[in-house]
N, C-alpha and C positions, 0 to 999 in steps of 0.2 A: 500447553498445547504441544501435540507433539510432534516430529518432524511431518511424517504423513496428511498430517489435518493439515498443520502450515501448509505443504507442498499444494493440498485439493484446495484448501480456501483459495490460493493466488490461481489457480487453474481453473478455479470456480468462474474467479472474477474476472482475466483476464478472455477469458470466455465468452464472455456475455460485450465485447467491445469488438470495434473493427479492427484488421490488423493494421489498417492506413491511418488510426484516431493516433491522437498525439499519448492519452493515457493509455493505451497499450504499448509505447515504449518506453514510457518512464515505467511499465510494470515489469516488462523486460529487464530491466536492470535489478530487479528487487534480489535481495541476499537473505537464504535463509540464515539464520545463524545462534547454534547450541550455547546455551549457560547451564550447569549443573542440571540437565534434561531437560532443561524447556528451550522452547523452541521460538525465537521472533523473524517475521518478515521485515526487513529493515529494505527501508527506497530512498534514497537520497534525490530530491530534487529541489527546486527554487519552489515559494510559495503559491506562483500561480499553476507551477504543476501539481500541485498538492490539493488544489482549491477542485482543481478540474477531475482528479482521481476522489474528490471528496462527492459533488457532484453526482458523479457515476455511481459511487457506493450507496446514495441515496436513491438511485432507481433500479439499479441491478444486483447491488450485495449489500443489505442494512445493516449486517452484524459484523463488517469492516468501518463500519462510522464513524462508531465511539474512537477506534485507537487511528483513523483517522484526524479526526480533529484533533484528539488528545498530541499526534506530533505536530498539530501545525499553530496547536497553543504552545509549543513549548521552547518555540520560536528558533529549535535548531536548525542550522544550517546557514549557507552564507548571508542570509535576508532577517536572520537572526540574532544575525552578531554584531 
């Protein structure tokens, strides 16, 4: 992915939420960030903000799903450890 697409995907999805909903500020915080050209949206938060931007992606953005669940399998972060 590239930075562009990252940038439109979280603009996409961020998009489609209120700006008073709790997952539009956990999307607020999202970091794009460059490895040898590609491009990841990284969001740090606790599990149930994860559960709740998982949620969302399932009625407003499907094709964030996958690598939603894929972090919240992968049990990073303090709820993780």
């Amino acid at each position: 992915m590239n930075r562009q697409n990252a940038t439109g995907d979280l603009l996409r999805f961020s998009g489609r939420l209120t700006l008073e909903s709790r997952e539009y500020a956990v999307l607020k915080t999202a970091v794009i960030e460059s490895s040898l050209g590609d491009f990841t949206v990284e969001i740090l938060c606790d599990e149930h903000d994860g559960v709740l931007l998982l949620d969302r992606a399932e009625e407003f953005f499907p094709d964030a799903v996958s690598y939603i669940q894929r972090g919240l399998d992968s049990g990073c972060g303090p709820q993780g450890t």
